[in-house]
mmCIF file as Biopython writes it, N, C-alpha, C and O atoms, coordinates in Angstrom:
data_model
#
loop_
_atom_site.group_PDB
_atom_site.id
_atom_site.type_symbol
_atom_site.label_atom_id
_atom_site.label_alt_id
_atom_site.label_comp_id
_atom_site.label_asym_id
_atom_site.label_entity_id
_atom_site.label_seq_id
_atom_site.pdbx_PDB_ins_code
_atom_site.Cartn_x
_atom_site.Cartn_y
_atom_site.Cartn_z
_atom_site.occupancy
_atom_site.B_iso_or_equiv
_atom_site.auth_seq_id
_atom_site.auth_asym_id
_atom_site.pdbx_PDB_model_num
ATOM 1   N N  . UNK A ? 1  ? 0.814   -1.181  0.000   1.0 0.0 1  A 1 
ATOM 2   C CA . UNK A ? 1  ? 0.000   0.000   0.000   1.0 0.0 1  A 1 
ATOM 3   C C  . UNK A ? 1  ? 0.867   1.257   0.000   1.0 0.0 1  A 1 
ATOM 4   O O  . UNK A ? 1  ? 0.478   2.411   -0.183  1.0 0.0 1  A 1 
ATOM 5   N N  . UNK A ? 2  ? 2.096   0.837   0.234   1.0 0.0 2  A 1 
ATOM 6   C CA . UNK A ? 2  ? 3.281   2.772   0.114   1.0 0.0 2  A 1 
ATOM 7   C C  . UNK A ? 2  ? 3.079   3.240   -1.300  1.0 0.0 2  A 1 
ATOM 8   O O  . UNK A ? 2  ? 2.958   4.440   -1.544  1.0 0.0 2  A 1 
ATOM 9   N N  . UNK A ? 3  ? 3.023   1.953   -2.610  1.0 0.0 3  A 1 
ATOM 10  C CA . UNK A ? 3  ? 2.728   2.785   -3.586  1.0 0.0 3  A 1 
ATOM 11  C C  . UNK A ? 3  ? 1.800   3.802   -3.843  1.0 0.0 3  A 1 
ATOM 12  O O  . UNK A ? 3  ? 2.108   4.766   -4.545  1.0 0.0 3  A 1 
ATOM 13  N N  . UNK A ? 4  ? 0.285   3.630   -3.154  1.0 0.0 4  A 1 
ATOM 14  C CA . UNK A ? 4  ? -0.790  4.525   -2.999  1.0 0.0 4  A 1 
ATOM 15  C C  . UNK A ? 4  ? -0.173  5.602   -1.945  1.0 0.0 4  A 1 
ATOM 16  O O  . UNK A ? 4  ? -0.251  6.776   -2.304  1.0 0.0 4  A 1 
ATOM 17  N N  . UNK A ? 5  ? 0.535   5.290   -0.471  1.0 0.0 5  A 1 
ATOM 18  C CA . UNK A ? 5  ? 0.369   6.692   -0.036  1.0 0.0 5  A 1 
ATOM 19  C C  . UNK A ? 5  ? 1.604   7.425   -0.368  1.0 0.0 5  A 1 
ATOM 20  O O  . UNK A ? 5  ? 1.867   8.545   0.071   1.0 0.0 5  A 1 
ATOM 21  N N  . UNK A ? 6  ? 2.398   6.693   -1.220  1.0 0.0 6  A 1 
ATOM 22  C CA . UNK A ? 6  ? 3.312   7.587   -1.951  1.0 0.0 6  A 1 
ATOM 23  C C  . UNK A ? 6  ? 2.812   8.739   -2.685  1.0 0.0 6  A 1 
ATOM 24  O O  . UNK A ? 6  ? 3.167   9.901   -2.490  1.0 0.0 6  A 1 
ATOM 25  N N  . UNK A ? 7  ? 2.006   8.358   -3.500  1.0 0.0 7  A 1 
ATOM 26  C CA . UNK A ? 7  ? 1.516   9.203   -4.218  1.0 0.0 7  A 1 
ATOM 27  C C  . UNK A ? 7  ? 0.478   10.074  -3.911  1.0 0.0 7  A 1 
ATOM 28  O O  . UNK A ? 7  ? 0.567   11.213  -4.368  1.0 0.0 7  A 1 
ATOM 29  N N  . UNK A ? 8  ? -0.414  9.804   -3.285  1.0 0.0 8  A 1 
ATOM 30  C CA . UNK A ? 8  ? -1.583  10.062  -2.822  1.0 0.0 8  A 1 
ATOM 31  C C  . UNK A ? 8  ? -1.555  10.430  -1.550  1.0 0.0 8  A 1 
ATOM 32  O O  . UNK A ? 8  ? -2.697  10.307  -1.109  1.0 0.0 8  A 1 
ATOM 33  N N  . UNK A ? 9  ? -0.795  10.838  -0.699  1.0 0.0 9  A 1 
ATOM 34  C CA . UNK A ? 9  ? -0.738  11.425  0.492   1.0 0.0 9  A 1 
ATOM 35  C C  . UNK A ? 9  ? -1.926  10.313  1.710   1.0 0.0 9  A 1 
ATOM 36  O O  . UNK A ? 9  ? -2.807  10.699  2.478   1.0 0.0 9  A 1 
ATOM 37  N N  . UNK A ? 10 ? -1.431  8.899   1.410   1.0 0.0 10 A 1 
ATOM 38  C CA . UNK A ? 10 ? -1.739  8.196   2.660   1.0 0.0 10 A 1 
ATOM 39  C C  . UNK A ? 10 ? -3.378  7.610   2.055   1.0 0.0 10 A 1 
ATOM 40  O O  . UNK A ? 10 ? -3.951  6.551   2.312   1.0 0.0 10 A 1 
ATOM 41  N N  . UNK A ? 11 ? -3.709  8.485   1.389   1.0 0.0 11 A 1 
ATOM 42  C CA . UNK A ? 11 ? -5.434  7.673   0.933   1.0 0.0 11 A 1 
ATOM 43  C C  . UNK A ? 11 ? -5.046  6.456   0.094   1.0 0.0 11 A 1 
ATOM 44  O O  . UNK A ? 11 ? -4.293  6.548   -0.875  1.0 0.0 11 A 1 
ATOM 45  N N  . UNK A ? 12 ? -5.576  5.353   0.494   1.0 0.0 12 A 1 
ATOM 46  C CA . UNK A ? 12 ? -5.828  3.902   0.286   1.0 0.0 12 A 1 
ATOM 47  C C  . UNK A ? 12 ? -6.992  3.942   -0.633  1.0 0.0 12 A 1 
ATOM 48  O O  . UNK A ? 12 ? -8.017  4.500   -0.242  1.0 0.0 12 A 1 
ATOM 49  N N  . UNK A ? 13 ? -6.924  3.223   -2.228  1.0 0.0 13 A 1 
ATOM 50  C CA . UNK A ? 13 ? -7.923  3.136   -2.819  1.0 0.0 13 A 1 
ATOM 51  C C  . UNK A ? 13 ? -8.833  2.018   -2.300  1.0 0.0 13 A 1 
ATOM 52  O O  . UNK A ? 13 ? -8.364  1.157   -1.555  1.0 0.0 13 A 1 
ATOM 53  N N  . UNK A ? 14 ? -10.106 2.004   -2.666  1.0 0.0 14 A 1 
ATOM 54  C CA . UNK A ? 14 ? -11.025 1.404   -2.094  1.0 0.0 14 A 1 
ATOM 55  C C  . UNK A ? 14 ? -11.293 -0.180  -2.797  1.0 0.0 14 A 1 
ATOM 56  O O  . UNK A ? 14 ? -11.140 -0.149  -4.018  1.0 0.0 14 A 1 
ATOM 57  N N  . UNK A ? 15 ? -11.577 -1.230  -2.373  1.0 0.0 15 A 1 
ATOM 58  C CA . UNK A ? 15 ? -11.486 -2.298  -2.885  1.0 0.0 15 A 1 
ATOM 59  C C  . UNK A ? 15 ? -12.403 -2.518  -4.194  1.0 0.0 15 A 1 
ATOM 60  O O  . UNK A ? 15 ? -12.375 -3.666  -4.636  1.0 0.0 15 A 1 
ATOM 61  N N  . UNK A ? 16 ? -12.961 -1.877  -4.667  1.0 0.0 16 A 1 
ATOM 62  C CA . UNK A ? 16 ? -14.071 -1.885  -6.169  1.0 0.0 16 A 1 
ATOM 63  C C  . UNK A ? 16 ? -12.656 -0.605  -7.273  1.0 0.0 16 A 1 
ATOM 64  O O  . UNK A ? 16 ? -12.693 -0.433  -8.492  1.0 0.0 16 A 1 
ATOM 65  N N  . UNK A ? 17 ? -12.074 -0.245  -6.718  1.0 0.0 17 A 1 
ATOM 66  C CA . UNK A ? 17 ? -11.778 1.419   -7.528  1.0 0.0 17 A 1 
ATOM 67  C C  . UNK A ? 17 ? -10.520 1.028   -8.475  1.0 0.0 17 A 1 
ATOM 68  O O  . UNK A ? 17 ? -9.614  0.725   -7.699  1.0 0.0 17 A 1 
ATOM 69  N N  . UNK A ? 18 ? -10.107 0.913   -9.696  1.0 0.0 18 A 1 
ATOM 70  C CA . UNK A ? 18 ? -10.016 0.524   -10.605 1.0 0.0 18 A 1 
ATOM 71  C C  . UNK A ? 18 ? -8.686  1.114   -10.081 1.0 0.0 18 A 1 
ATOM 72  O O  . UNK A ? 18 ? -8.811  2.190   -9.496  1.0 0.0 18 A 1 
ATOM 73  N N  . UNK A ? 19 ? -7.320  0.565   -10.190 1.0 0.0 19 A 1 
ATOM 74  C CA . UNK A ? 19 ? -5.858  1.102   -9.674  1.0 0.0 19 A 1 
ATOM 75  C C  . UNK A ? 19 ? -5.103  0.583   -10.423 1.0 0.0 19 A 1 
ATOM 76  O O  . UNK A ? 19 ? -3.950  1.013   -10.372 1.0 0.0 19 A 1 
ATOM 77  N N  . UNK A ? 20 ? -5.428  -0.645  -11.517 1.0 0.0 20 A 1 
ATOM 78  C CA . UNK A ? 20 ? -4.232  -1.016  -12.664 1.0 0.0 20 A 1 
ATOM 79  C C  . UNK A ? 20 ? -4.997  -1.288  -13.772 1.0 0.0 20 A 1 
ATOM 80  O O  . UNK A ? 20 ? -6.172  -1.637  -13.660 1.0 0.0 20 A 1 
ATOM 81  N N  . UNK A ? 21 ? -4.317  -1.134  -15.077 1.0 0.0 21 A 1 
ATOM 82  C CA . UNK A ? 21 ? -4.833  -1.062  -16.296 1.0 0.0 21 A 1 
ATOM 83  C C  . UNK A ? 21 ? -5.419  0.397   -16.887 1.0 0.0 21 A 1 
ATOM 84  O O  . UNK A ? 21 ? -5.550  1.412   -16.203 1.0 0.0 21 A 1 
ATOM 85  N N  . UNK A ? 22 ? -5.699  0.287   -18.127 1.0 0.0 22 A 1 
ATOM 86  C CA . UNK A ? 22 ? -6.753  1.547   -18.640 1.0 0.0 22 A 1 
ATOM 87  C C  . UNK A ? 22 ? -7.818  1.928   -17.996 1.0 0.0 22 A 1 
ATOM 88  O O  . UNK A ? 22 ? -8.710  1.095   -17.831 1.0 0.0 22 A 1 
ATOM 89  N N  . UNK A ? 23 ? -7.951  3.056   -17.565 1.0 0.0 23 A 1 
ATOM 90  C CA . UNK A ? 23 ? -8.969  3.742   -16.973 1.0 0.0 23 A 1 
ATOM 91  C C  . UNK A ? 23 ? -8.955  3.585   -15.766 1.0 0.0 23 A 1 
ATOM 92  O O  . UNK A ? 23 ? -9.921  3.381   -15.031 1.0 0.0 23 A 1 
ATOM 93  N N  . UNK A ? 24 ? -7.054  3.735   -15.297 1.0 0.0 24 A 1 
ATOM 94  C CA . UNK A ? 24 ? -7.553  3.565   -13.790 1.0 0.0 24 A 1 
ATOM 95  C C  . UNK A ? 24 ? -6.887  5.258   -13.484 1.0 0.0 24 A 1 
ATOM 96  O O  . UNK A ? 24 ? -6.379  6.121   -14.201 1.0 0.0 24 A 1 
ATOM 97  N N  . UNK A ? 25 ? -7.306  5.107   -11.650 1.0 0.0 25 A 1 
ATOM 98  C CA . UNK A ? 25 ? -8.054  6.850   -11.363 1.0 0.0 25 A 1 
ATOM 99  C C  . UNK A ? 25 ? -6.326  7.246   -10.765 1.0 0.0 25 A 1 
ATOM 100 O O  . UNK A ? 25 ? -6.087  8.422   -10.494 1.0 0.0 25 A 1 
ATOM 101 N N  . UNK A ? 26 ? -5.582  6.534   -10.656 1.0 0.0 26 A 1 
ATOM 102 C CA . UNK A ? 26 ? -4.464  6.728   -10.139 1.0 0.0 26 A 1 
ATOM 103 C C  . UNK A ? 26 ? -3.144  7.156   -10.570 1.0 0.0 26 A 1 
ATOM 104 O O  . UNK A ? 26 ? -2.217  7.361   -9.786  1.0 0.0 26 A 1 
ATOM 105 N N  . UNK A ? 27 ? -3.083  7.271   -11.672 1.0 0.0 27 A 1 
ATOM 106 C CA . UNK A ? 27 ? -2.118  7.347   -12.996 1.0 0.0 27 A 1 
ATOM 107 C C  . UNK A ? 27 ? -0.849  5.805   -12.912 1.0 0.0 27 A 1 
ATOM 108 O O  . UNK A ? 27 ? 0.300   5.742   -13.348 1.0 0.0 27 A 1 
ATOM 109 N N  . UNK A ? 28 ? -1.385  5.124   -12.434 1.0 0.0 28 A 1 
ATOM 110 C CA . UNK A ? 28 ? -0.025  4.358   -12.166 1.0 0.0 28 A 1 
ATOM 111 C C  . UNK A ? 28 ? 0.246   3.653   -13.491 1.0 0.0 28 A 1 
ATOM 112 O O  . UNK A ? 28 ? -0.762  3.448   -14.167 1.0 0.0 28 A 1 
ATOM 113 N N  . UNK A ? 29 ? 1.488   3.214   -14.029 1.0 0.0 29 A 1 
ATOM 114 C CA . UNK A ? 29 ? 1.914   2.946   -15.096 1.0 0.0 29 A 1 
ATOM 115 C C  . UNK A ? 29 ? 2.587   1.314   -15.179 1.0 0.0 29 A 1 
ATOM 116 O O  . UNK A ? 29 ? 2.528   0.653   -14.142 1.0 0.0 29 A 1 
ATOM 117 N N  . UNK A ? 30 ? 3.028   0.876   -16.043 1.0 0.0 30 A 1 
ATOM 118 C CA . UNK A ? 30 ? 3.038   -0.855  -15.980 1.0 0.0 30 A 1 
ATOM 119 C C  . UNK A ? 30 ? 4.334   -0.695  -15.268 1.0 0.0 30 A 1 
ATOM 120 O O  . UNK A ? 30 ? 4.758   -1.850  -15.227 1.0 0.0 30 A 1 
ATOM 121 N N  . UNK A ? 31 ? 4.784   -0.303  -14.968 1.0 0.0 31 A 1 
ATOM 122 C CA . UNK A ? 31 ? 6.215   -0.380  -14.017 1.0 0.0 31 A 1 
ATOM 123 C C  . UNK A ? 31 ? 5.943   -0.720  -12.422 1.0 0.0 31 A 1 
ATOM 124 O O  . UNK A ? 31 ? 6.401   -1.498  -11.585 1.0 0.0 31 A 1 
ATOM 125 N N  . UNK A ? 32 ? 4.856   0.394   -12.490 1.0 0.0 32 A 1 
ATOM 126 C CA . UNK A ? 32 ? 4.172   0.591   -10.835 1.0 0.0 32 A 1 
ATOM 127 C C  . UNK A ? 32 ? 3.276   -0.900  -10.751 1.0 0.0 32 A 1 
ATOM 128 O O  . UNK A ? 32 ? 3.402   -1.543  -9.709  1.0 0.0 32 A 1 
ATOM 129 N N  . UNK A ? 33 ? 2.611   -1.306  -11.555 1.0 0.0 33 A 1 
ATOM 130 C CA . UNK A ? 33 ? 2.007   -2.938  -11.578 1.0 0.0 33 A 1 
ATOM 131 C C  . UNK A ? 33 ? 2.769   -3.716  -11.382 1.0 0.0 33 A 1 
ATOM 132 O O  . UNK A ? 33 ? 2.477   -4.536  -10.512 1.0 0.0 33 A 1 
ATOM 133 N N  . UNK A ? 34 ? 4.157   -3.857  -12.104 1.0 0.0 34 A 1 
ATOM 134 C CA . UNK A ? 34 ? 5.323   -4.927  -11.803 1.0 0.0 34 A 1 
ATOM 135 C C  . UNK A ? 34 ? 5.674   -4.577  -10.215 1.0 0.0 34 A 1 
ATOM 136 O O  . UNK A ? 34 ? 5.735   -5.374  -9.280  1.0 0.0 34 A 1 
ATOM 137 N N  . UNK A ? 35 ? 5.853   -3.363  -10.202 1.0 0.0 35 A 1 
ATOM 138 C CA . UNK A ? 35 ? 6.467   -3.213  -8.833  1.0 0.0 35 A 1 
ATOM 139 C C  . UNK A ? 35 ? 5.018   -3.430  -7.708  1.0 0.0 35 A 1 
ATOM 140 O O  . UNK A ? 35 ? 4.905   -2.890  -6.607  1.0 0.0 35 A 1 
ATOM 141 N N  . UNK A ? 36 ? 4.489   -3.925  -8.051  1.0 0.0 36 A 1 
ATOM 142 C CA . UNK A ? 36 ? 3.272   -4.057  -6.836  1.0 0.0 36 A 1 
ATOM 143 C C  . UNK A ? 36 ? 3.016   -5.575  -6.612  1.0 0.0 36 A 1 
ATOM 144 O O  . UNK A ? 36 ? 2.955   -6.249  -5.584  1.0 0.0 36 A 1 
ATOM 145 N N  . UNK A ? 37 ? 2.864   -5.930  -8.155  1.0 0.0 37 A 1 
ATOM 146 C CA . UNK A ? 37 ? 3.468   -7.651  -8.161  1.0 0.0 37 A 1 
ATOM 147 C C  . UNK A ? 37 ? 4.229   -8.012  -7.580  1.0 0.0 37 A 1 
ATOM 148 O O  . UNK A ? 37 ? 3.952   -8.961  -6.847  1.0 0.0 37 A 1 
ATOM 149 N N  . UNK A ? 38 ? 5.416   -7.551  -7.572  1.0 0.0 38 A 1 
ATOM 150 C CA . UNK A ? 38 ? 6.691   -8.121  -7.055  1.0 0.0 38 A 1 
ATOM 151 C C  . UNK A ? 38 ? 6.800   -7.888  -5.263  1.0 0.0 38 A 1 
ATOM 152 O O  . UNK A ? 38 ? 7.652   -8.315  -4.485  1.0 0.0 38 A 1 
ATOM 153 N N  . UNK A ? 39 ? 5.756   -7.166  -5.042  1.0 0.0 39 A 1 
ATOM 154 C CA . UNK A ? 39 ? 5.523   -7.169  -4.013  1.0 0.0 39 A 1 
ATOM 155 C C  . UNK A ? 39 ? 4.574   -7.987  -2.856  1.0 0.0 39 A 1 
ATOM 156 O O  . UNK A ? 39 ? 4.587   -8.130  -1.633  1.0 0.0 39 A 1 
ATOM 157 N N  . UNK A ? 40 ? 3.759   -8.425  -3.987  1.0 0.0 40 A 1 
ATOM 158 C CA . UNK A ? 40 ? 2.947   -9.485  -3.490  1.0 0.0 40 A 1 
ATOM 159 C C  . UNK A ? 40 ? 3.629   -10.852 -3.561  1.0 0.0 40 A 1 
ATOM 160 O O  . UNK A ? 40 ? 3.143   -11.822 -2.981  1.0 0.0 40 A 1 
ATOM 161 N N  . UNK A ? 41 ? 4.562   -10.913 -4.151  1.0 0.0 41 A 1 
ATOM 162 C CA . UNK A ? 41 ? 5.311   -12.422 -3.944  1.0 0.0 41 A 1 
ATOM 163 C C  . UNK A ? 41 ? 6.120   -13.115 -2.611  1.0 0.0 41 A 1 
ATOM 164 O O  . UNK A ? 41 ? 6.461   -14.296 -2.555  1.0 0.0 41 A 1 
ATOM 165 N N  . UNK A ? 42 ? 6.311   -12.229 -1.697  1.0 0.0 42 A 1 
ATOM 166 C CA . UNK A ? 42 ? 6.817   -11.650 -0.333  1.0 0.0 42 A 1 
ATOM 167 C C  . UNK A ? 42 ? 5.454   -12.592 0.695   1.0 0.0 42 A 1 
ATOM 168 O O  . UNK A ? 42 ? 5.670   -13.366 1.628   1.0 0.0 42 A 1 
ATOM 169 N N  . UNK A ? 43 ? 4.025   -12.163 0.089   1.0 0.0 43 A 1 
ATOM 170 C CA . UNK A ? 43 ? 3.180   -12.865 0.713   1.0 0.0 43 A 1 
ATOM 171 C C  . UNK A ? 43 ? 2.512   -13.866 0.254   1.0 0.0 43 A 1 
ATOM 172 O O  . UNK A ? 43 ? 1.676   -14.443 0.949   1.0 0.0 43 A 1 
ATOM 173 N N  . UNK A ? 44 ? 2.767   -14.188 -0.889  1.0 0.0 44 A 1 
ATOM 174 C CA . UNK A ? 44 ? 1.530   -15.079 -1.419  1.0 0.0 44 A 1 
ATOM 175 C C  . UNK A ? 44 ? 2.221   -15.845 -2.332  1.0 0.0 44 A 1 
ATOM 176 O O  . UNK A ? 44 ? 1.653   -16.749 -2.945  1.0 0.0 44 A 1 
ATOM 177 N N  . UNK A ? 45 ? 3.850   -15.477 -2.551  1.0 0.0 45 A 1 
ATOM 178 C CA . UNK A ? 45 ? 4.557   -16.674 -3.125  1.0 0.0 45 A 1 
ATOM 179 C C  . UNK A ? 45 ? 3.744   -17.224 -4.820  1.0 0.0 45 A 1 
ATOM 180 O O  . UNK A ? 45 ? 2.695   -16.698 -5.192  1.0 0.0 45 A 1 
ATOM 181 N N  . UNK A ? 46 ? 4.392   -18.222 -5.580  1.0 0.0 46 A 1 
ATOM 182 C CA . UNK A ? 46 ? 4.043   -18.669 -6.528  1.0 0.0 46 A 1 
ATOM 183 C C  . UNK A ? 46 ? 2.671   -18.014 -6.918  1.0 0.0 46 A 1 
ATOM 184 O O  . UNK A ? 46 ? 2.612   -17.436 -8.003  1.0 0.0 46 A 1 
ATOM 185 N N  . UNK A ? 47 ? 1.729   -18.056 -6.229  1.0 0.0 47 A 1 
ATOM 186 C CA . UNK A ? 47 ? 0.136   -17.511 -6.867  1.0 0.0 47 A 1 
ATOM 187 C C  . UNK A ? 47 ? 0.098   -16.663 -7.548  1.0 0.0 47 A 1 
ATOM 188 O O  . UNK A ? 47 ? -0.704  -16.608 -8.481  1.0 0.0 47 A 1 
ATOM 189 N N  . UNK A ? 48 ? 1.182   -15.515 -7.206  1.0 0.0 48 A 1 
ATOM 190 C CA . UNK A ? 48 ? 1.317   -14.397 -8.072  1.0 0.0 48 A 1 
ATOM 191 C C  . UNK A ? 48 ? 1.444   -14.494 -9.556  1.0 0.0 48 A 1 
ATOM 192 O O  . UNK A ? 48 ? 1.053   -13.670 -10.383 1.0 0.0 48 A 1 
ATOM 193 N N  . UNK A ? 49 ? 2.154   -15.823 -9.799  1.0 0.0 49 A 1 
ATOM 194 C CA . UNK A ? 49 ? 2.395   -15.949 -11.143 1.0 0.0 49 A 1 
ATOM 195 C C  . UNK A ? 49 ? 0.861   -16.456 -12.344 1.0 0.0 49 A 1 
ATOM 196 O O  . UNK A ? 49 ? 0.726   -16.464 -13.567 1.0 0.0 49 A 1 
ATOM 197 N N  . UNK A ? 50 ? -0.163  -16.863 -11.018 1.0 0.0 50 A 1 
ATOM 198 C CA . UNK A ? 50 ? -0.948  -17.837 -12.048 1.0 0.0 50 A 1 
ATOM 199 C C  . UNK A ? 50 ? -2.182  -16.238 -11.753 1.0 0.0 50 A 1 
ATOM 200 O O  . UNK A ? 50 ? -3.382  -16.512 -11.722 1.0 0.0 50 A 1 
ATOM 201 N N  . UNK A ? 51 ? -1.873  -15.106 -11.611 1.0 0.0 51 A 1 
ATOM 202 C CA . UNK A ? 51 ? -2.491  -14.013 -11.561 1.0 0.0 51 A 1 
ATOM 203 C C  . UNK A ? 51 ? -3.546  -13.642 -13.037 1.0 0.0 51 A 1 
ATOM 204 O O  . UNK A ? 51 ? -2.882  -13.141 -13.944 1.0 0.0 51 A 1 
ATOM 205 N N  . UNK A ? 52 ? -4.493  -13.757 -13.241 1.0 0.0 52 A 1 
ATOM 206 C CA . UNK A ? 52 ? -5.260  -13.039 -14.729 1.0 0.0 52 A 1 
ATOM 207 C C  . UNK A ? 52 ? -5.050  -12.036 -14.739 1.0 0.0 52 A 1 
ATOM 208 O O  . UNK A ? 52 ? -5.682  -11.534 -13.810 1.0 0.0 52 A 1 
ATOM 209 N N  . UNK A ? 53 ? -3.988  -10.637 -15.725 1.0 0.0 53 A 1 
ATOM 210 C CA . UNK A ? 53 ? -4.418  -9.904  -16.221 1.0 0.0 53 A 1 
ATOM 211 C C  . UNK A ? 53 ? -5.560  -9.017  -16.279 1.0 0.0 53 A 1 
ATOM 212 O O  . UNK A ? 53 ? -5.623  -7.842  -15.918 1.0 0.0 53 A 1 
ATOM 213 N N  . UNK A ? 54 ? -6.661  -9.925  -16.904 1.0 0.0 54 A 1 
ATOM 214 C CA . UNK A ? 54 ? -7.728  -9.428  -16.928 1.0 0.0 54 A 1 
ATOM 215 C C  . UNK A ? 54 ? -8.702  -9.186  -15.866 1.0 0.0 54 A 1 
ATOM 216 O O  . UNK A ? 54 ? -9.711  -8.516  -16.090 1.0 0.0 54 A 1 
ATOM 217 N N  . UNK A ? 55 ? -8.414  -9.776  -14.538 1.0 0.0 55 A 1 
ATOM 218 C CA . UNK A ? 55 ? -8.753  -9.379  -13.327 1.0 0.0 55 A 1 
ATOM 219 C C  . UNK A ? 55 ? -8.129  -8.426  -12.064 1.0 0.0 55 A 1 
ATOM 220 O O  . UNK A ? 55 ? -8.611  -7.988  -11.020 1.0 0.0 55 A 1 
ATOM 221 N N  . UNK A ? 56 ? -6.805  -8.339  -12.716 1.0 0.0 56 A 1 
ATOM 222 C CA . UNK A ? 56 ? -6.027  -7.241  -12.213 1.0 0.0 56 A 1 
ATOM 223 C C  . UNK A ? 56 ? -5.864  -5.659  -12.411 1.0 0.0 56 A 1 
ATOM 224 O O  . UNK A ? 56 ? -4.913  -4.956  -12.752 1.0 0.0 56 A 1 
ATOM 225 N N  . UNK A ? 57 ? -7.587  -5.317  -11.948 1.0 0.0 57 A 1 
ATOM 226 C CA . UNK A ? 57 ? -7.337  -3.691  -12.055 1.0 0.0 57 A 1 
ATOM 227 C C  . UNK A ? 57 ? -8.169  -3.635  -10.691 1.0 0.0 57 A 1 
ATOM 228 O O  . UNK A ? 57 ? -8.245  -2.409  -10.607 1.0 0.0 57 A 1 
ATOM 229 N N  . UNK A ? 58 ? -8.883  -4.138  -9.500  1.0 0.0 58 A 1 
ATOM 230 C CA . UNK A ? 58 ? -9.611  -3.973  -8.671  1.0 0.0 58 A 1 
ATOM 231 C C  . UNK A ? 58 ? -8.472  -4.524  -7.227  1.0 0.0 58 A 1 
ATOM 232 O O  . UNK A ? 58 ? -7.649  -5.399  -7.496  1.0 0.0 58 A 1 
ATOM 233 N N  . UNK A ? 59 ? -8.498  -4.165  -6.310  1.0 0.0 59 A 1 
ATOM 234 C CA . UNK A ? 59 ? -7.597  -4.476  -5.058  1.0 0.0 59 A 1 
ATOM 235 C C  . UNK A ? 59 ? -8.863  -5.964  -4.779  1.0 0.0 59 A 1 
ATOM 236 O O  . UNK A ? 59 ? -8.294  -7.002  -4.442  1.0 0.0 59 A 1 
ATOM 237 N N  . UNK A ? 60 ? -9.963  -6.034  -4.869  1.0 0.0 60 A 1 
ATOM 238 C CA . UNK A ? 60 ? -11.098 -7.118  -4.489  1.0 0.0 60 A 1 
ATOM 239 C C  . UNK A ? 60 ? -10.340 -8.058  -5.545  1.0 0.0 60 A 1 
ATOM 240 O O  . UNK A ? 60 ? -9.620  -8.987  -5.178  1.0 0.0 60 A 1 
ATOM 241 N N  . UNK A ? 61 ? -10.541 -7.769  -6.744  1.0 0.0 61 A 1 
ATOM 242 C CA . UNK A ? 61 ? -10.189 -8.871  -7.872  1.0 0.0 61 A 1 
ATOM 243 C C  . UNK A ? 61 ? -8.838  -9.365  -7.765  1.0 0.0 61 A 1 
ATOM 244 O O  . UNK A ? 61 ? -8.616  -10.469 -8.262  1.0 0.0 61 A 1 
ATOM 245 N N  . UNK A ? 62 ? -7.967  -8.788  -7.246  1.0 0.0 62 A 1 
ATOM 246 C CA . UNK A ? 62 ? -6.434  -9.168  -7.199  1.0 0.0 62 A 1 
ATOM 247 C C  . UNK A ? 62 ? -6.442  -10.460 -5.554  1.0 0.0 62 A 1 
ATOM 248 O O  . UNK A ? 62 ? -5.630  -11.330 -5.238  1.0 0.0 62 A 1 
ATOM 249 N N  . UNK A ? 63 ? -7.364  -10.133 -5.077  1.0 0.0 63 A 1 
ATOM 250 C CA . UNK A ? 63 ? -7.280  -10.762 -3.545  1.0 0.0 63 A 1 
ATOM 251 C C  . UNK A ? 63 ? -8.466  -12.020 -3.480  1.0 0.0 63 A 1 
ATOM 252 O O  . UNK A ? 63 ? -8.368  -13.030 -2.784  1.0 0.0 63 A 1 
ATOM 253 N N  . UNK A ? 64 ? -9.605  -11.676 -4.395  1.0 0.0 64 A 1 
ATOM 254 C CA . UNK A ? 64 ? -10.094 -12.969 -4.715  1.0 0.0 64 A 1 
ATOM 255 C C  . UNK A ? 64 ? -9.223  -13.850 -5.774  1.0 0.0 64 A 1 
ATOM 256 O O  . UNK A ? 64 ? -9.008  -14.996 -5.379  1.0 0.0 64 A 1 
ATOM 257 N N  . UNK A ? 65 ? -8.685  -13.517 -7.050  1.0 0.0 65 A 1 
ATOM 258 C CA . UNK A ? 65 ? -7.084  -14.472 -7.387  1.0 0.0 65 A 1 
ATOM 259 C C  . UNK A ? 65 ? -6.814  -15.253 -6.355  1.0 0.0 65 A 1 
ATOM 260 O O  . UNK A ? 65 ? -7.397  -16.332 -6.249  1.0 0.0 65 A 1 
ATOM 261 N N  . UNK A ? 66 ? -5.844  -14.818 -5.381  1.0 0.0 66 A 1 
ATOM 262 C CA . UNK A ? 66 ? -4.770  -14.765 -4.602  1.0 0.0 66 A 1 
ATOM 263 C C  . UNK A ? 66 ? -5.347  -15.720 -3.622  1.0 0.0 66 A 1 
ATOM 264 O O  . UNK A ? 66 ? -4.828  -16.813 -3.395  1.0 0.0 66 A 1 
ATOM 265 N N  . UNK A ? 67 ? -6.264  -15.356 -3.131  1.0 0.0 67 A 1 
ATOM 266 C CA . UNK A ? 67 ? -7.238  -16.256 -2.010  1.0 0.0 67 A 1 
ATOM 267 C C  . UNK A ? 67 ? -7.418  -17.777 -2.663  1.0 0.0 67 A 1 
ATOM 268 O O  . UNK A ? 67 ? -6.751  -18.720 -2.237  1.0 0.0 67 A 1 
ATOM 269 N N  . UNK A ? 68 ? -8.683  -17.963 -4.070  1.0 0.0 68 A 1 
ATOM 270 C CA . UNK A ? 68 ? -8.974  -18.885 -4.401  1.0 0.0 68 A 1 
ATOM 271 C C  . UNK A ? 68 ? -7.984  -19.655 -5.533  1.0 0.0 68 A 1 
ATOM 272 O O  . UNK A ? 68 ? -8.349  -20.802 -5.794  1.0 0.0 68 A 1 
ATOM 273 N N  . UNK A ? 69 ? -6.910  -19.230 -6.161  1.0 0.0 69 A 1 
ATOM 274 C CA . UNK A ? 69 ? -6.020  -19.270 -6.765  1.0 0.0 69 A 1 
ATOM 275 C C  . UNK A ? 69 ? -5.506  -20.488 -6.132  1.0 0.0 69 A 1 
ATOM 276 O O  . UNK A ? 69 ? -4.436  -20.971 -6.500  1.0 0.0 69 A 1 
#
């Protein structure tokens, strides 16, 4: 979460609010996705890798992955 209050002065996006991919509200860029990935491997090990893309723009969608994954 330092990537958000890096930028954002400590506000935590909300678990529905779109934070990776096109049309998200945060400006973050595919660098800031790798680097957030690579951060989740610290906790959740291998799962990270079998991650969808296409479910990776919601903090809910990245943690239902990760959970049922």
């Amino acid at each position: 979460m330092d990537l958000f209050a890096d930028r954002f002065g400590g506000e935590a996006p909300g678990d529905e609010d779109v934070v990776f991919g096109s049309g998200n509200t945060y400006g973050l860029e595919s660098l800031d996705t790798m680097r957030f990935a690579s951060a989740l491997l610290q906790t959740f090990g291998d799962k990270v890798y079998d991650l969808k893309i296409e479910n990776f723009t919601t903090l809910r969608g990245i943690h239902e992955q990760l959970r049922n994954g």
